[in-house]
C-alpha positions as CSV (number, residue, x, y, z in Angstrom):
1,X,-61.4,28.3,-10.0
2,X,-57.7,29.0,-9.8
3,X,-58.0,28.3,-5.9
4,X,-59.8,24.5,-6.6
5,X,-56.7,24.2,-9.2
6,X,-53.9,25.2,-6.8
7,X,-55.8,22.8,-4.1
8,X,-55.5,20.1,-6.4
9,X,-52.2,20.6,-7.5
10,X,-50.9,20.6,-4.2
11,X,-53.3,17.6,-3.2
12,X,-51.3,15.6,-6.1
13,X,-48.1,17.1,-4.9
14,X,-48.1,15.8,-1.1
15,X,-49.4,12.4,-2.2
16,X,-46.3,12.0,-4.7
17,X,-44.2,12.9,-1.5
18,X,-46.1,10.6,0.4
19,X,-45.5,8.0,-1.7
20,X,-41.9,8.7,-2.5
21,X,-41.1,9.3,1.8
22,X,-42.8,5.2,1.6
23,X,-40.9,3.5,-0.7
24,X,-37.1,5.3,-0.3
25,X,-36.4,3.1,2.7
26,X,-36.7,-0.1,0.5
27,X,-34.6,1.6,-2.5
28,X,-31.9,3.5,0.2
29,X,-29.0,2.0,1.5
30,X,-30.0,1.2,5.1
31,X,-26.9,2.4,6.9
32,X,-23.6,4.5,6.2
33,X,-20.2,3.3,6.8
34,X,-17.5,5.9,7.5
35,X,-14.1,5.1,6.8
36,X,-12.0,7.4,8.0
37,X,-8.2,7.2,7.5
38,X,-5.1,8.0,5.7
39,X,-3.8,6.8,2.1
40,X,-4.3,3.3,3.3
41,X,-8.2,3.6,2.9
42,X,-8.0,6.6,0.5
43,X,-6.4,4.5,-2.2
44,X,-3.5,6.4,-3.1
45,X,-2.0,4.8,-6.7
46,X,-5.3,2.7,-7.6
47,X,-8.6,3.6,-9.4
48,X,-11.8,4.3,-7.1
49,X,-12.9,-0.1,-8.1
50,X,-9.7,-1.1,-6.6
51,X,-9.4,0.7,-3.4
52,X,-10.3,-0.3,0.0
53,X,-13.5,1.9,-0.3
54,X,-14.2,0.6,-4.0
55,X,-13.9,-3.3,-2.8
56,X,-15.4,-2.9,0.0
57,X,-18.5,-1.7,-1.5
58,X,-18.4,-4.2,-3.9
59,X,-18.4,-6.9,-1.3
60,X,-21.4,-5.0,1.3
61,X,-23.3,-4.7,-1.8
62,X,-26.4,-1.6,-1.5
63,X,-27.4,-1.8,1.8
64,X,-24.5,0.0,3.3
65,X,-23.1,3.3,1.7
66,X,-19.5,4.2,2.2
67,X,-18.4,7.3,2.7
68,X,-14.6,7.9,2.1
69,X,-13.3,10.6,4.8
70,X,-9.9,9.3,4.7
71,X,-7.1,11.5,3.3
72,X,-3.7,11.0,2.2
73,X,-1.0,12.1,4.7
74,X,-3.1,12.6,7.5
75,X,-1.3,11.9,10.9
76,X,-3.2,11.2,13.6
77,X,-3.3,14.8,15.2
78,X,-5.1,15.4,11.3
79,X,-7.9,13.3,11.7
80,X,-8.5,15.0,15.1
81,X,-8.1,18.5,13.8
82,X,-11.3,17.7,10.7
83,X,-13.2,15.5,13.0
84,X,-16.2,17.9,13.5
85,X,-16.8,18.7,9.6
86,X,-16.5,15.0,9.1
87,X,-18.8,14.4,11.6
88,X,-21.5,16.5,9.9
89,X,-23.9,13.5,8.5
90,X,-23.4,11.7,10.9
91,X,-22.7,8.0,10.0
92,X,-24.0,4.8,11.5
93,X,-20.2,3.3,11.7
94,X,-16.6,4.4,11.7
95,X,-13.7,2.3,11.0
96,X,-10.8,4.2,12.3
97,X,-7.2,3.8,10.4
98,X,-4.8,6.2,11.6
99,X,-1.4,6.6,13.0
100,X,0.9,5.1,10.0
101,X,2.4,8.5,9.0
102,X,2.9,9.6,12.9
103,X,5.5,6.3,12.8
104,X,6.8,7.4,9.4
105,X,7.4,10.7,10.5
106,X,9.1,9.8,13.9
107,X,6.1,11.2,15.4
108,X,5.7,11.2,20.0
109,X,3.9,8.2,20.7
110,X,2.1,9.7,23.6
111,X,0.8,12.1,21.4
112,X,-0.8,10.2,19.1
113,X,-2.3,8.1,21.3
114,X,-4.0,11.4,23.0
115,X,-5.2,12.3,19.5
116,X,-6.9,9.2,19.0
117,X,-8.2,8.9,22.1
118,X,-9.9,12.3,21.8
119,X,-11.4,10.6,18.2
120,X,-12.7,7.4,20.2
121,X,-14.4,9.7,22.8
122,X,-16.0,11.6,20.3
123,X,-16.6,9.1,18.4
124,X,-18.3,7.6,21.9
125,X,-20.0,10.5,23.0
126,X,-22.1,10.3,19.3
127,X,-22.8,6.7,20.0
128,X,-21.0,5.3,16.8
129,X,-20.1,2.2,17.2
130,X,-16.6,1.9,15.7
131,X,-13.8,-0.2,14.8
132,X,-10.5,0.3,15.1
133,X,-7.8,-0.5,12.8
134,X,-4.3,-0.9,14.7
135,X,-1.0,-0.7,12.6
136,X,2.3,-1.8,13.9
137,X,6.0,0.4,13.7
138,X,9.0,-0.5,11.6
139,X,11.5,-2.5,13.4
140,X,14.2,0.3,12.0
141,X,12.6,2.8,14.5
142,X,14.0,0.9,17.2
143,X,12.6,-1.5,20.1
144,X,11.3,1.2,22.1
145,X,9.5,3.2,19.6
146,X,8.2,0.0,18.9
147,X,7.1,-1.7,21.9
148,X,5.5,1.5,22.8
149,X,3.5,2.2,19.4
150,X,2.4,-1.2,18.7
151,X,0.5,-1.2,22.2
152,X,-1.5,2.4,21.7
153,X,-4.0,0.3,19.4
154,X,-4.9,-2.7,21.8
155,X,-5.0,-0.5,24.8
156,X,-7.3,2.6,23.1
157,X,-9.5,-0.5,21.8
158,X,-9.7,-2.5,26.0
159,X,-10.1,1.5,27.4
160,X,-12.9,2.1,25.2
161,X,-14.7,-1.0,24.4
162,X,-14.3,-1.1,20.6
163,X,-14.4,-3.6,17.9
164,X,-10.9,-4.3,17.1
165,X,-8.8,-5.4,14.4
166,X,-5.0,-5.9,15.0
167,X,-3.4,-5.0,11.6
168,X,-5.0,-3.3,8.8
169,X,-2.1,-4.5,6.7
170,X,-1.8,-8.1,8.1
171,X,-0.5,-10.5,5.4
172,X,0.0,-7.7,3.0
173,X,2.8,-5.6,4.8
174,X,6.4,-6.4,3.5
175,X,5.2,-8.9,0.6
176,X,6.3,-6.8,-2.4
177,X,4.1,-8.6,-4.9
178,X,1.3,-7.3,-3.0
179,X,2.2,-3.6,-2.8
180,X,2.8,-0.8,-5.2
181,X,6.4,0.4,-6.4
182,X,6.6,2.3,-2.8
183,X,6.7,-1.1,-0.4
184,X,4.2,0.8,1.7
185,X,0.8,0.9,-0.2
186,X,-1.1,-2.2,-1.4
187,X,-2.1,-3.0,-4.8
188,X,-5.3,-4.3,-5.9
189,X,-4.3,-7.5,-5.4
190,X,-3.3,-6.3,-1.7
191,X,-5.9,-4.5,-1.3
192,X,-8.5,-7.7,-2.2
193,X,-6.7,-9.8,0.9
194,X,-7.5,-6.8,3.3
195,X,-10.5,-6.7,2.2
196,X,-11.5,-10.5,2.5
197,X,-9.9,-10.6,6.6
198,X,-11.0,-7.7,7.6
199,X,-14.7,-8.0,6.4
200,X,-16.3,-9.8,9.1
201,X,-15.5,-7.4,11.5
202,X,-16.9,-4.6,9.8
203,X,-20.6,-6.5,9.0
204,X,-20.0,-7.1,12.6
205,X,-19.8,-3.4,13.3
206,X,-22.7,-2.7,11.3
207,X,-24.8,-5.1,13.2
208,X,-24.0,-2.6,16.1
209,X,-25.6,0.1,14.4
């Protein structure tokens, strides 16, 4: 008697799994969107609603989860070094934002360009499609620093066949009613334009995956 009862508990049990493995697709976001970056996308000085991951939810909607794996500070040679652990889920799409603080901190060019190459080839090797998120040097570094920085982006982007998107700051950068006290982060406000001009490109992305 206890047998038939076990039997028919587990019966019930495997058709509730059954059941449950059929209808998560329709309630589960379809893909994951890894944003993976510094304080630009990790929203330093704004609530989780008005960073770029919090708007940028908002304006996917629940068919694409976004997972934050950007941290504050993080160079370029960073991102590289906690690429693996990052890696783990695997997500269906990266957008890659990194390099500000290696021109804040006077950082080799060459070097960061190596680091994010190794990233994209990763990246590559995985098969995530990816778009990359170029950022441009302060004139007060000097022409050469600057001529040589600015082009790491487009280059990286023509050697390895990814989505691109010029500026991640573009028509934010230097407008001081659309940054924080700092001149260097967006506020909400800022953060809304990047949001709205860099969207396309990213549901383009995630047509890729």
């Amino acid at each position: 008697m206890r047998k038939i009862v076990r039997d028919a508990i587990f019966r019930a049990a495997l058709a509730v799994l059954a059941v449950g493995l059929i209808l998560a697709p329709a309630n589960a976001a379809e893909r994951t969107l890894m944003l993976y970056g510094d304080s630009l996308m990790a929203g330093l000085g704004l609530s989780a609603k008005d960073s770029f991951a919090g708007q940028l939810q908002a304006a996917l909607g629940d068919e694409v989860t976004i997972v934050n794996a950007s941290v504050s500070g993080d160079t370029s040679a960073d991102g590289l070094a906690r690429l693996d652990w990052s890696l783990a889920d695997r997500p269906d799409a990266v957008v890659l934002e990194l390099g500000a603080n290696d021109m804040l901190q006077g950082l080799p060019v060459d070097a960061m360009r190596e680091n994010l190459k190794a990233i994209l080839r990763r990246l590559r090797d995985e098969n995530i499609p990816v778009l990359l998120a170029g950022m441009r040097a302060s004139p007060s570094l000097g022409s050469q620093y600057v001529e040589a920085y600015d082009a790491v982006f487009p280059s990286l982007a023509a050697e390895f066949g990814t989505a691109f998107y010029p500026f991640f700051l573009e028509g934010v950068a230097t407008n001081a009613t659309l940054n924080q006290a700092d001149g260097m982060h967006p506020n909400a406000e800022g953060v809304r334009i990047i949001v709205e001009a860099i969207l396309p490109h990213i549901k383009a992305l995630l047509a890729e995956s």
